[in-house]
N, C-alpha and C positions, 0 to 999 in steps of 0.2 A: 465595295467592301464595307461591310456596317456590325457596328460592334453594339449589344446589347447588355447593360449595366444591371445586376442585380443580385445584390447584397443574399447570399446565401449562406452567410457561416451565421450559426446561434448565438446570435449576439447579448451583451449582458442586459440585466434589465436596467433602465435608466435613473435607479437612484442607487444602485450600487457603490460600492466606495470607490470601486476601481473606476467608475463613470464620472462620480466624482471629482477623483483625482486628475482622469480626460483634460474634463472642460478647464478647472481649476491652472494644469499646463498649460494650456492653450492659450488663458487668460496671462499665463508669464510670459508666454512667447509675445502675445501681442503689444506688454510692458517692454518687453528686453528687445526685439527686431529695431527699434529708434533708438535705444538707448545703452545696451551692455552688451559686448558680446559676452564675456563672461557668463550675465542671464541667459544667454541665446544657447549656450553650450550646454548650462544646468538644465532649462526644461529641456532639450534632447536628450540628454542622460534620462533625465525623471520618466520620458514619454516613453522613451523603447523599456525602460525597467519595467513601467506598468501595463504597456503590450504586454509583455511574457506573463507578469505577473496575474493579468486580468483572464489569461488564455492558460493555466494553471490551475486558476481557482475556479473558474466555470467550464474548464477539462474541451477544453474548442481549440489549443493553440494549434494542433494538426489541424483542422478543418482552417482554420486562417491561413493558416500557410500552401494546404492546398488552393483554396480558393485564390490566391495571389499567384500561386504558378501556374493556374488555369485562366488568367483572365488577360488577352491579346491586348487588350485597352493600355493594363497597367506595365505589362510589356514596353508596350510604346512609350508610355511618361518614362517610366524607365534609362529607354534608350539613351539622353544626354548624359546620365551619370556609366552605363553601360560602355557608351563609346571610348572614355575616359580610360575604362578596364582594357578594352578591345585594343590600344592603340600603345601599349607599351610594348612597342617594338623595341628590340632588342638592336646594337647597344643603349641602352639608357642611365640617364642621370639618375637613379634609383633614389635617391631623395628629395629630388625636384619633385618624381613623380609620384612617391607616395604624399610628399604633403599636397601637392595639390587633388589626391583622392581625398584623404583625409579632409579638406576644408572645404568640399563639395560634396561629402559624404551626408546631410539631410537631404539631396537629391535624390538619395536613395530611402531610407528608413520615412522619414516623412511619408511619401506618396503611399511606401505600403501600412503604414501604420492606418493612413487616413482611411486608405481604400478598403482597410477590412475592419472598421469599426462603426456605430451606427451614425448617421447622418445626424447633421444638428436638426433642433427645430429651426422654427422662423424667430422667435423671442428669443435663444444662446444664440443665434446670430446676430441677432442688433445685438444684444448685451458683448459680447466680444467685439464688433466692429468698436461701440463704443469707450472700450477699455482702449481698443487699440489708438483711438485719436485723444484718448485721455495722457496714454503715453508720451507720445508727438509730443502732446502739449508740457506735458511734464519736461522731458527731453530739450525742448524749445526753450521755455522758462528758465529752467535752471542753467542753458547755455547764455542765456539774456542777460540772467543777471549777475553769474559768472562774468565777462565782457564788462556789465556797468560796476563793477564790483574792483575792474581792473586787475583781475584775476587773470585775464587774456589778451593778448595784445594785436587777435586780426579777428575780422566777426566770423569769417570762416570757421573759427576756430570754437564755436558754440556749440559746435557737435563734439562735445567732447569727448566721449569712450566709441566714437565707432567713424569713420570716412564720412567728411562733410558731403563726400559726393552720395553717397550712399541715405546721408542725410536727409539731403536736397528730394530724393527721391521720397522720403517717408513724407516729409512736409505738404509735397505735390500732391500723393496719394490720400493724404491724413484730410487734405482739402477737399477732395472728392467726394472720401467717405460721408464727413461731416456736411456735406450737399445731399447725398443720401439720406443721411440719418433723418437730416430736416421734413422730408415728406414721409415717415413713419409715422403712425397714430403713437400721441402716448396720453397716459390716462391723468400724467403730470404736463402741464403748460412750461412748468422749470424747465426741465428737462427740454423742449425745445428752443428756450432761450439761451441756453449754455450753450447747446447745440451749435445755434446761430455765431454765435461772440468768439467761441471755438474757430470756427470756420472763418469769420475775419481775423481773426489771429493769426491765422496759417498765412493767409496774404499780404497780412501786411509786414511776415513774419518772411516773409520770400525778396519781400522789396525791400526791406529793412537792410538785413545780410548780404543783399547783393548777389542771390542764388541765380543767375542768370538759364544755366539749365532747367530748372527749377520751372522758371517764369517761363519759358521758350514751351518745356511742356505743360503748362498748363494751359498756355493757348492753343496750341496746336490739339488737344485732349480735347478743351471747350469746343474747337472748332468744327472737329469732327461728332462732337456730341450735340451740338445745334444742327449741324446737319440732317445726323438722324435721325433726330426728334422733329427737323420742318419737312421730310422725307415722310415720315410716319403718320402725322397728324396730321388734320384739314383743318385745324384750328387757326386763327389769321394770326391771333396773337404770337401763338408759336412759330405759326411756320414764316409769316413777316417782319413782325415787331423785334422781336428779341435775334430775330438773326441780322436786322438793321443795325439796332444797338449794336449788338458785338462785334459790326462792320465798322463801326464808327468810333469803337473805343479802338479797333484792331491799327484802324487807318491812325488815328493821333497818337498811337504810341509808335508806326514808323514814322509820322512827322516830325516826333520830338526825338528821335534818336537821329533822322537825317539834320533835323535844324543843329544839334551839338556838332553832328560832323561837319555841317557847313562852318557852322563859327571854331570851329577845332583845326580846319586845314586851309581856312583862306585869311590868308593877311591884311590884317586890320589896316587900312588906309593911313592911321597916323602912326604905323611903325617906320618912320625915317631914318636912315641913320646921322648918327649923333659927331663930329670929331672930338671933342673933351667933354669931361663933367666939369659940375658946376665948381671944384674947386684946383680944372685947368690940367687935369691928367687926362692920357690920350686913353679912347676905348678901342677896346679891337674889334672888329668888324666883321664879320661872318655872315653872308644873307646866303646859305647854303641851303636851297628849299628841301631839302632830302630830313633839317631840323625843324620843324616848324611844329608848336605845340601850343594850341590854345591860343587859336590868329596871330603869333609870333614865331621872329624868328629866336630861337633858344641863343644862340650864340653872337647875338650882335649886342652892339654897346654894352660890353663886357669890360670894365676895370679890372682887372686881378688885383695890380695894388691898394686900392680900395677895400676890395671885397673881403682881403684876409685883415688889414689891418681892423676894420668894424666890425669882423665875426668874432674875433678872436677877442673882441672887448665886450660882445655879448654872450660866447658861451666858453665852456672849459673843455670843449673838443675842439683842441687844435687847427685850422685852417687845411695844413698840411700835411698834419697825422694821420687823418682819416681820410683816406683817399675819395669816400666819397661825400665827403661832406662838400666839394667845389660844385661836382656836376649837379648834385641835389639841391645847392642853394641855388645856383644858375636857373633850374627847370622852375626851381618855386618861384622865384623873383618876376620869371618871365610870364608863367602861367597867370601872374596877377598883369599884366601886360605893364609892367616896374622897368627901369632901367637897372641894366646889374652895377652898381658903385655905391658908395657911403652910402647915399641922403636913403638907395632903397631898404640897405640894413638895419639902419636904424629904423626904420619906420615901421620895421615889423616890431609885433607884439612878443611877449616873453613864452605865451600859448606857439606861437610861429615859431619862434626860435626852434619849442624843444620838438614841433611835429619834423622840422628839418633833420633834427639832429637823430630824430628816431626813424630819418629813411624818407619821410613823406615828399615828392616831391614836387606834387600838386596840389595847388590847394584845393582843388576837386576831389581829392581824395579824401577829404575831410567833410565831406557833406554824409550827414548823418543815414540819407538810404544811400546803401552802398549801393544799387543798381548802377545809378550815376555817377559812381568812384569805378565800377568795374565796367560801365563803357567807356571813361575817358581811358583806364587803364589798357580796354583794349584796341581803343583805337594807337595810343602806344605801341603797344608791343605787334599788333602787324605792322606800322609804319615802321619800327625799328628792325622788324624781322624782313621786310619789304628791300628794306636801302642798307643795311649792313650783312644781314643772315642770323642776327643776334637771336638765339632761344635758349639760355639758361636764365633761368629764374622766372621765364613767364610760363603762361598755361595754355594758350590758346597755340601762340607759336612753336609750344613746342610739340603739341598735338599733331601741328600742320609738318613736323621734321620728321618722328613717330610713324607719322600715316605713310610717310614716302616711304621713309627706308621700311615699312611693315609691307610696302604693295614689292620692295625687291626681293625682300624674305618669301615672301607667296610663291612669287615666281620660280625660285629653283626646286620649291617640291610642290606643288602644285594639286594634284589629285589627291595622294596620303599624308600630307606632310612629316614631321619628323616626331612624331610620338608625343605622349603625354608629357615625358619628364624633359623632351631634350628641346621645346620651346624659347624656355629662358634664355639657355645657351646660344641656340641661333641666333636668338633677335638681340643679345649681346656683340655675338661677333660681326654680324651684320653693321651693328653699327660702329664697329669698328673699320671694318671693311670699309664703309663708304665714309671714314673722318669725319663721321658726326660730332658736333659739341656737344649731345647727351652719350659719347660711347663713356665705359663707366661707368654710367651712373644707374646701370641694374635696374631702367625703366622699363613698362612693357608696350604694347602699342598703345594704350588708352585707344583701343575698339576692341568689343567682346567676338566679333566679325573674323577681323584679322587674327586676332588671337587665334579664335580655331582654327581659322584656315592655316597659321602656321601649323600647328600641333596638328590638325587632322586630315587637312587637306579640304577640296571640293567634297570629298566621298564622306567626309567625318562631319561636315560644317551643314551636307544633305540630311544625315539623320538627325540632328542634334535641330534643327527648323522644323524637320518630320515629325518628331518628338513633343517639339512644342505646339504646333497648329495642329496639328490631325486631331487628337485627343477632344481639342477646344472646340474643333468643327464636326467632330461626331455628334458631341453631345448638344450643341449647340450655343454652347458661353458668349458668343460674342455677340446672341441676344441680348444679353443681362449687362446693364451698366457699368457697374462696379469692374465683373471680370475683363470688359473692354478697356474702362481706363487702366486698370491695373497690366494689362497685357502692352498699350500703346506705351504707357511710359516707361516699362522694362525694353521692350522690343529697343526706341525711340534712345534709350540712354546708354544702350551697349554701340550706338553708334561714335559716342564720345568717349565713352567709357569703357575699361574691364569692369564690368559691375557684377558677374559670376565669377570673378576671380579671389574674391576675399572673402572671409566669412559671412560677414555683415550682406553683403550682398549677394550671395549662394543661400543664406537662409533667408531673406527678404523672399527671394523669388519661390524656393520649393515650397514655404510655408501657403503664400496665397495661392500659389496656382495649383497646391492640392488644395487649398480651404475651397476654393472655389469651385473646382473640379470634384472634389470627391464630399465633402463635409457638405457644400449648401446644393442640395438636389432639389427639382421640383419634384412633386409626389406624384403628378400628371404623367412624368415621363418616366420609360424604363432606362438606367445607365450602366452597363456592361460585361459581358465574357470576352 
């Protein structure tokens, strides 16, 4: 079954104002996708306005509209926002399920928009790719120094108008681009130097923040990108050299995450226990391996008496008022491999003090790349979620509570699941159902996976993959670089993520994988009825 792509409605000519006006949205979409949804909403207004408008004034809007009900191709891109229609089975949440039409609604308009207007060149397609990592950068920047500015108080939090997760993924992608862009001719050397500077920016911009999704897909993108590049070429450089290297940066960065675990879970030889501190009070004794944090045990040679009378003489949050100022100065005290009584409180610095007071409870937490603050954190929050069942307030573990009760949810509807609007509701009661510690809290699975298979089933979760590969494999995109990383890291993050579930992230995806599919064509090839 082969679908054949060619642009048949009369298209305007290419400095018309309505062309104009095209490119010039498309140039805000690829500002606002990292950074506003607000933007993200305005150029879809603008774009569908200037559809009509453009197919008005050059008297073609019938021929566009036939052409898109004639073309099986755009059918299929279709299908993911289609099934969505398809699947309000009745009884439904009727407002669950209109907003979540409503905020996967560019699913729709985008693709046909794209598909019946003329393809870029090759020069508006760098010129937009470029805008778009200019955004990023923007985006990035002004989260930066927001943060240094002490305007925000978690680096997470850099993303500020749209989902750090959703962020994470522009940054990852924005990296790519800007590796692309690098091997275009330009007639300016600047311009490949910014290029360049752009492109460490994003990485050090990943390790900085501590994006660890981020980080995870960009290696796994690299990896499969060196592959097919030592697959392709007979060059030794390529197909040897550089896939050594990247074997040997890949291998030192599991060394240095295994050696943190190793010194994180085995106890340092000079942690003995103590019976009094040095001014004759007895410590309490706890060598409970199930606490062990940073080759310590958290709960041994512990003063209480000590600890509150020396806290409470270095800070103005009470000892006993804030419940957690005991266990946080406990974890900090010990993470420095300290004894918990007087001589350790005093010896912190007045900087110590206020990280304690503001939560911090390791001093790993405190190292400027956050990568290193979000692997000590997570090797936490599995050991705590591991030996207690603890997941509020973490991310990892609470993914790993999510995932299970989302695979019970699956199970009772299994083939169609229960419609577009009545998702929420299930995987609410569900978790209630099984006494979850996130029932409440109006979570959804964090998987794009599971999600549908709640709302659509096996039969819903079939077209909606149909949907996205067939298209990409008619035409053959998963030749072309860009659309491949762009395709591994969306595919790659709805594993961890609802990342078509929010705006930011429902237009992230319609926009490139129609830029890609319908806007950048080769001229070599014909693309579709």
């Amino acid at each position: 079954m082969a679908f054949v792509y060619n642009h048949k409605v009369s298209f305007v000519s290419k400095n018309s104002s309505c062309r104009m006006l095209f490119l010039a949205t498309l140039a805000l979409y690829c500002v606002a996708i990292p950074f506003s949804k607000f933007m993200m909403s305005l150029a879809g207004t603008i774009l569908v306005v200037n559809w009509f408008l453009e197919g008005f004034v050059e008297k073609n809007l019938w021929q566009k509209i036939l052409q898109a009900a004639k073309s099986k191709l755009l059918w299929i891109v279709l299908l993911i926002y289609l099934v969505h229609i398809a699947w309000l089975i009745p009884p439904q949440n009727i407002n669950d399920a209109l907003q979540d039409i409503w905020i996967k609604i560019p699913m729709l308009f985008i693709p046909i928009i794209f598909y019946t207007t003329k393809p870029l060149t090759r020069n508006e397609i760098n010129i937009l790719l470029h805008i778009y990592v200019l955004g990023v950068l923007f985006s990035s920047l002004y989260g930066f120094f927001s943060y240094f500015n002490n305007e925000l108080h978690d680096k997470r939090s850099m993303a500020i108008h749209i989902s750090y997760v959703r962020f994470e993924l522009n940054i990852c992608f924005a990296a790519f681009v800007s590796f692309y862009l690098l091997w275009q001719k330009y007639k300016y050397k600047s311009i490949k130097i910014i290029t360049g500077f752009m492109l460490v920016w994003f990485l050090f911009f990943l390790a900085y923040a501590g994006h660890l999704t981020g980080i995870i897909l960009f290696m796994v993108v690299s990896f499969v990108l060196i592959i097919g590049l030592a697959v392709r070429y007979k060059n030794p450089v390529i197909r040897y050299v550089i896939p050594s290297v990247f074997a040997v940066l890949l291998a030192g960065s599991f060394l240095f995450v295994f050696d943190i675990a190793k010194k994180y879970f085995t106890v340092q030889s000079n942690n003995a226990p103590l019976e009094y501190t040095i001014d004759g009070n007895r410590y309490m004794l706890d060598f409970d391996k199930r606490f062990i944090e940073n080759g310590n045990y958290i709960y041994a040679n512990v003063c209480d008496l000590e600890l509150k009378d020396a806290w409470n003489k270095r800070s103005q949050i009470d000892y006993d008022e804030e419940f957690l100022i005991r266990p946080t100065l406990i974890r900090y005290l010990n993470s420095k491999g300290l004894t918990k009584d007087r001589l350790a409180v005093e010896s912190l610095t007045d900087k110590e003090i206020t990280y304690i007071e503001n939560g911090i409870a390791n001093i790993a937490y405190t190292n400027n790349f956050a990568v290193i603050k979000r692997i000590y954190q997570l090797f936490w929050e599995l050991n705590d979620y591991h030996q207690t069942g603890m997941v509020v307030g973490y991310t990892f573990a609470q993914r790993l509570e999510l995932w299970k009760v989302s695979l019970s949810a699956v199970q009772k509807h299994l083939l169609l699941g229960v419609g577009t609007g009545n998702a929420k509701t299930v995987f609410a009661k569900t978790l209630e159902e099984k006494d979850s510690p996130l029932a409440f809290s109006k979570k959804r699975s964090h998987n794009q996976y599971f999600t549908f298979l709640i709302a659509f089933g096996i039969v819903g979760l079939s077209f909606i993959l149909f949907s996205i590969i067939y298209p990409a494999v008619t035409l053959g995109k998963f030749k072309e670089p860009l659309f491949l990383v762009f395709f591994i890291i969306v595919m790659l993050s709805m594993l961890t993520e609802d990342t078509l579930e929010p705006q930011d992230g429902a237009t992230f995806f319609a926009f490139f994988y129609s830029f890609f599919l319908f806007l950048q064509i080769d001229k070599e090839k014909n693309i579709g009825n």
